[in-house]
BADREN-768828 format. One record per residue: x, y, z of N, C-alpha, C in turn; chain; residue in three letters. Coordinates in nm, 2 decimals, m for minus. Layout:
% BADREN-768828
R   n.c1   n.c2   n.c3  ca.c1  ca.c2  ca.c3   c.c1   c.c2   c.c3 chain res
R      X      Y      Z      X      Y      Z      X      Y      Z     A ala
...
% end
This chain:
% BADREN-768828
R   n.c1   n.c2   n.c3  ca.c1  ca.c2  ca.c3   c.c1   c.c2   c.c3 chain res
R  m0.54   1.22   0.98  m0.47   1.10   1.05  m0.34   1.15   1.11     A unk
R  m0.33   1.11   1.25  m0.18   1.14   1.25  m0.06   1.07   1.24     A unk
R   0.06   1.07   1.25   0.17   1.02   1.21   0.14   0.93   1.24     A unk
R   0.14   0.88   1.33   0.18   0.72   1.42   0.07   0.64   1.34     A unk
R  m0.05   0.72   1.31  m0.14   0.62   1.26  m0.11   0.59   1.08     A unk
R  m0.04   0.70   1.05  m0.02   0.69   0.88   0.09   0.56   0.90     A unk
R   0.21   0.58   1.00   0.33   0.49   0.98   0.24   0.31   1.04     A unk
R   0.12   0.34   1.12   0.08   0.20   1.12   0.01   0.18   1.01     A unk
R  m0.05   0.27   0.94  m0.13   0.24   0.80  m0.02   0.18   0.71     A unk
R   0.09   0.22   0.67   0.17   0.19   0.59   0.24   0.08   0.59     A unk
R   0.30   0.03   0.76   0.35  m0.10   0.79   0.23  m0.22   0.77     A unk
R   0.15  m0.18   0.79   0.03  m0.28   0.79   0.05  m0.34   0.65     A unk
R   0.01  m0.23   0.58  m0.06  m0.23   0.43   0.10  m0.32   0.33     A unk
R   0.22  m0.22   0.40   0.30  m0.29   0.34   0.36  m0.46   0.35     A unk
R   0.33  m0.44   0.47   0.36  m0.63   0.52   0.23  m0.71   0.42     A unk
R   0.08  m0.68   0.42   0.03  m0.71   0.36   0.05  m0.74   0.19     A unk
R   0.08  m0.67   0.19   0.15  m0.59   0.03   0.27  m0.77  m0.01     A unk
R   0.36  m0.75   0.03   0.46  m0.85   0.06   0.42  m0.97   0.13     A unk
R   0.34  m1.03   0.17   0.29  m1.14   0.18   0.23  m1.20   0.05     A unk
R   0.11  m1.11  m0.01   0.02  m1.12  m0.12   0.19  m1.18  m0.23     A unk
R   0.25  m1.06  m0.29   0.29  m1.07  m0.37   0.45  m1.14  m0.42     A unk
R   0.52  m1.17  m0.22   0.62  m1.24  m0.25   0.61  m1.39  m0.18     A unk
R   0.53  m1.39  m0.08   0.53  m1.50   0.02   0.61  m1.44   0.20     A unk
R   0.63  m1.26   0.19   0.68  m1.28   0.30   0.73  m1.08   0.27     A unk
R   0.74  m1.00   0.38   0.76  m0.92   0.40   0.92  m0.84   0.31     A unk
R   0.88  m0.76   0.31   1.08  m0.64   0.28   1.12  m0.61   0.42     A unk
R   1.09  m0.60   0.50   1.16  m0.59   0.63   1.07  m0.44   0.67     A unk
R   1.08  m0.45   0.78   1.00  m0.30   0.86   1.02  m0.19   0.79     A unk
R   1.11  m0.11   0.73   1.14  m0.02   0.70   1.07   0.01   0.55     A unk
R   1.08  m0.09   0.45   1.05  m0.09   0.35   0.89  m0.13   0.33     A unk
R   0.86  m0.18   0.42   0.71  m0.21   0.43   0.67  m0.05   0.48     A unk
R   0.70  m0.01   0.54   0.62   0.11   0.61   0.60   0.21   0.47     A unk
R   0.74   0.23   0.42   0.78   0.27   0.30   0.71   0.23   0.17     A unk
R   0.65   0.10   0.10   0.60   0.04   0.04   0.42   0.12   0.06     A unk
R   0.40   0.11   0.22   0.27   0.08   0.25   0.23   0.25   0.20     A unk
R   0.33   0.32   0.26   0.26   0.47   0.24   0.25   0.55   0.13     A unk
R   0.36   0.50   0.06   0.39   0.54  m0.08   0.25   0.45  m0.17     A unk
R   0.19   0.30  m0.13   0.08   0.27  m0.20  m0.04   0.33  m0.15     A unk
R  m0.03   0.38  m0.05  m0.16   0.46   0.01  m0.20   0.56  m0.11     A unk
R  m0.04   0.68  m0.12  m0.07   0.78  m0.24  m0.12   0.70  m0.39     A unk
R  m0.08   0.62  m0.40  m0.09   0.50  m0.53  m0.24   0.44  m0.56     A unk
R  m0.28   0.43  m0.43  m0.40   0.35  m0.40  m0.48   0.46  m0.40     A unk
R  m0.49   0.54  m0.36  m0.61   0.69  m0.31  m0.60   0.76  m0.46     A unk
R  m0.49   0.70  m0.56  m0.53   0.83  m0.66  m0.58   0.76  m0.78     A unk
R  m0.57   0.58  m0.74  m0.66   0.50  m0.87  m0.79   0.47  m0.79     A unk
R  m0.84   0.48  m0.69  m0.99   0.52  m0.63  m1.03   0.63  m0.67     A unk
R  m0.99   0.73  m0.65  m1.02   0.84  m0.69  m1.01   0.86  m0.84     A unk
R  m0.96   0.78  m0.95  m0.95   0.80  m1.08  m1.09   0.69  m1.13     A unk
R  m1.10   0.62  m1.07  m1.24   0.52  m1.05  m1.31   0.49  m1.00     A unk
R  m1.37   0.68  m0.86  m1.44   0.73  m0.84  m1.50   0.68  m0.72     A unk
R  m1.43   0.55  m0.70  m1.44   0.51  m0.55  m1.39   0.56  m0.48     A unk
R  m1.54   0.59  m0.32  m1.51   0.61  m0.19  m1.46   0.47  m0.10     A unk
R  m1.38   0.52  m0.06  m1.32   0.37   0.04  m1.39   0.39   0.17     A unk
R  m1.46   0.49   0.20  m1.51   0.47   0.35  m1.41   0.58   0.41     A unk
R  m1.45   0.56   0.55  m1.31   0.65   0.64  m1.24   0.56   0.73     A unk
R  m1.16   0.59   0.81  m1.12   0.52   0.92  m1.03   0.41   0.87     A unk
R  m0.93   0.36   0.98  m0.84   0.32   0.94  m0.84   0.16   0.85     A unk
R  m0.95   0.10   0.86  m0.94  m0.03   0.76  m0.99   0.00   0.62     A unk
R  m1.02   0.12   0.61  m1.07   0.19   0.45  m0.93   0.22   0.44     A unk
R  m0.86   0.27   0.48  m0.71   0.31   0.48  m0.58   0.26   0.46     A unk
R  m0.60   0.13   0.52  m0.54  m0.03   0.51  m0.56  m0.07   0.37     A unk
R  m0.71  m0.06   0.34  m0.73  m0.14   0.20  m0.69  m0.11   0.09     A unk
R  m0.72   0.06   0.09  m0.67   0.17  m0.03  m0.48   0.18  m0.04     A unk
R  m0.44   0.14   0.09  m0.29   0.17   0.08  m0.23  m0.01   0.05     A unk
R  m0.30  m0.07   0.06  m0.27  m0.21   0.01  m0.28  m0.23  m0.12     A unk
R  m0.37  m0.22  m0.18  m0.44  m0.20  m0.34  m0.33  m0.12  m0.34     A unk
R  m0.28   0.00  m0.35  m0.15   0.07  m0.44  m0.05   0.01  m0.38     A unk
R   0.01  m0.04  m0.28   0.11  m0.10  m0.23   0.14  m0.20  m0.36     A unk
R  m0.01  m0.32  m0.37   0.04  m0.43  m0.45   0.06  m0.39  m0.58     A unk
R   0.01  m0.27  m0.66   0.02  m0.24  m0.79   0.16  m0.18  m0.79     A unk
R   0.23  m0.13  m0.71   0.37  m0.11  m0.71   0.47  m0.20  m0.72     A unk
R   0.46  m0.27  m0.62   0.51  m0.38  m0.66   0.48  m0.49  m0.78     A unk
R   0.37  m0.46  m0.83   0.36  m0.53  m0.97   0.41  m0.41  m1.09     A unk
R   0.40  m0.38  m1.07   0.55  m0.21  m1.18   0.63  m0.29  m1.13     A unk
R   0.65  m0.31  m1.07   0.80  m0.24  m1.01   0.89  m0.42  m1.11     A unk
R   0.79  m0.51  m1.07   0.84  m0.64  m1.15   0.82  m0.65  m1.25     A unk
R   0.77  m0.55  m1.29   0.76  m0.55  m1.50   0.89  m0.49  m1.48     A unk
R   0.93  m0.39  m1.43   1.03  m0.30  m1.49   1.12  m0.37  m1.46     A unk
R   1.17  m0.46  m1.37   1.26  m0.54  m1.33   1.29  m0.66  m1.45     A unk
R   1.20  m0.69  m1.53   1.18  m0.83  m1.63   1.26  m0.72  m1.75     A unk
R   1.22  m0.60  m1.82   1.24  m0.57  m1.92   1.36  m0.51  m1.93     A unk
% end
């Protein structure tokens, strides 16, 4: 994949990410940032539960959304304790 398409995988996934789990985005920066960082998050609990996501970019969206939102749900435990 190249850049422009990882940073629209990421903005996607992260705006998605922050809808689901606040009512509304972190701002462009942090979504892109959110979205890519759950991509890695997302592709390595598929991969630990052996799921293929498919190829192409809405297999890519979905896997980096799924770790997007589980980040952000860490991220609110660690925030509570």
């Amino acid at each position: 994949m190249g850049f422009i398409a990882w940073i629209l995988t990421g903005l996607i996934a992260g705006w998605l990410a922050g809808r689901v789990m606040k009512g509304g985005g972190y701002g462009v920066i942090m979504d892109i940032i959110l979205g890519l960082l759950g991509g890695v998050v997302g592709g390595w609990v598929f991969g630990m539960l052996g799921i293929w996501h498919g190829g192409g970019m809405i297999g890519s969206i979905l896997v980096a959304f799924v770790g997007a939102v589980i980040l952000v749900w860490i991220t609110r435990l660690l925030k509570k304790a």
